[in-house]
C-alpha positions in Angstrom: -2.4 4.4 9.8 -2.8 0.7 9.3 -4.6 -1.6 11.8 -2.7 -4.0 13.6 -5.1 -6.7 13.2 -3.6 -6.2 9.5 0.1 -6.5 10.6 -0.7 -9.4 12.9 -2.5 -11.4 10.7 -1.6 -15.2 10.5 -1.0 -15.2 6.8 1.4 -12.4 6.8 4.8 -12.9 6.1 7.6 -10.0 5.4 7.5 -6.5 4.4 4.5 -4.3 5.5 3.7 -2.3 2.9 0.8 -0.1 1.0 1.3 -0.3 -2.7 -0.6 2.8 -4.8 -1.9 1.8 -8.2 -2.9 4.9 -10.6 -6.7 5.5 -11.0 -9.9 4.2 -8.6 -11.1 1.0 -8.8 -7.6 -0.2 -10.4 -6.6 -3.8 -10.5 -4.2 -5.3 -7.6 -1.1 -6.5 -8.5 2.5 -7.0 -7.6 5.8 -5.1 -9.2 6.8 -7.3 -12.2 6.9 -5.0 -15.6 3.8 -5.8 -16.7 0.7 -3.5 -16.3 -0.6 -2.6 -13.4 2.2 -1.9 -11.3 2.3 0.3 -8.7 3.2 4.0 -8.7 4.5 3.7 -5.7 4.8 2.2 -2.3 5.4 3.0 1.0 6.8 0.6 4.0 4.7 0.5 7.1 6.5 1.1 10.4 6.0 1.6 13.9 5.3 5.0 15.2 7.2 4.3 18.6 5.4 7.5 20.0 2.1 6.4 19.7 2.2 2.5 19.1 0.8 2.8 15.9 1.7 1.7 12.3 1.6 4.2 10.0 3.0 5.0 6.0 3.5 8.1 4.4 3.5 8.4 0.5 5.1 11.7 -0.6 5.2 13.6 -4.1 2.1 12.1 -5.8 0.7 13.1 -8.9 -2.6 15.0 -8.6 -5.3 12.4 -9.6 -7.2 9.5 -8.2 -5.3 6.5 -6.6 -5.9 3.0 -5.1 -4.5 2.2 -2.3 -3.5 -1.5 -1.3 -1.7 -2.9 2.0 0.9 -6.3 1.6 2.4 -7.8 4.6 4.4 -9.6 1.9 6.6 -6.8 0.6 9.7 -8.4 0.9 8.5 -11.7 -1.4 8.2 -9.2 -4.5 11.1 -9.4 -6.9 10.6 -6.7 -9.6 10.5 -8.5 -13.2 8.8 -11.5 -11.8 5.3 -12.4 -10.9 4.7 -12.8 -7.7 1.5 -13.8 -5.6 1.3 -11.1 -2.8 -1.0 -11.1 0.4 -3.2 -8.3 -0.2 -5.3 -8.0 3.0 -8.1 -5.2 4.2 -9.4 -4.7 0.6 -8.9 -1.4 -1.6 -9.2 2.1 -1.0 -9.8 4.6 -3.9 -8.3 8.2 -2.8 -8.3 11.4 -4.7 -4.8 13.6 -4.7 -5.5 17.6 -4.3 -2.9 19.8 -4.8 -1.9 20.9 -1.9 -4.1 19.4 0.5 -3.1 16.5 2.5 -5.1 13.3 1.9 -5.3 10.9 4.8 -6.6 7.5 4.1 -6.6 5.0 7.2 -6.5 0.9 6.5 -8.5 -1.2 8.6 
């Protein structure tokens, strides 16, 4: 899940997302070519059911991951630097085979 007062926020433009950089601890950066990009992402919606915003990151790697949320997705052009609104700080998760790792953003 990701708070709302995250998806509300005043300095949030376009494109809820959580971006997943490889390793804890790992440097917070936007997709442009040059390391660290992201692994992955996954867009934030609306869980209509429960009125909650949620993301779901499939197929990862076992390993240790940080875990960032953007509310400025859509401003990220691959192969150029973008600044990005990172808000609600970092989150280092570990990836068990399978177990399911659940990792909340508040």
């Amino acid at each position: 899940t990701v708070s709302s007062n995250l998806i509300f926020n005043e300095l949030c433009g376009e494109g809820d997302a959580v971006y997943i950089f490889s390793g804890h601890d790992s440097f917070i950066d936007d997709l442009d070519g040059i390391d660290p990009d992201p692994v992955d992402s996954a867009i934030v919606t609306l869980d209509t059911n429960s009125g909650v915003h949620v993301y779901m990151i499939d197929n990862l790697a076992v390993g240790n991951y940080t875990l960032a949320f953007t509310c400025s997705a859509e401003d990220d052009e691959p192969a150029v630097d973008d600044v990005l609104v990172f808000l609600g700080g970092t989150f280092n998760v570990t990836v068990e085979a399978g177990v399911v790792t659940v990792q909340p953003i508040e």
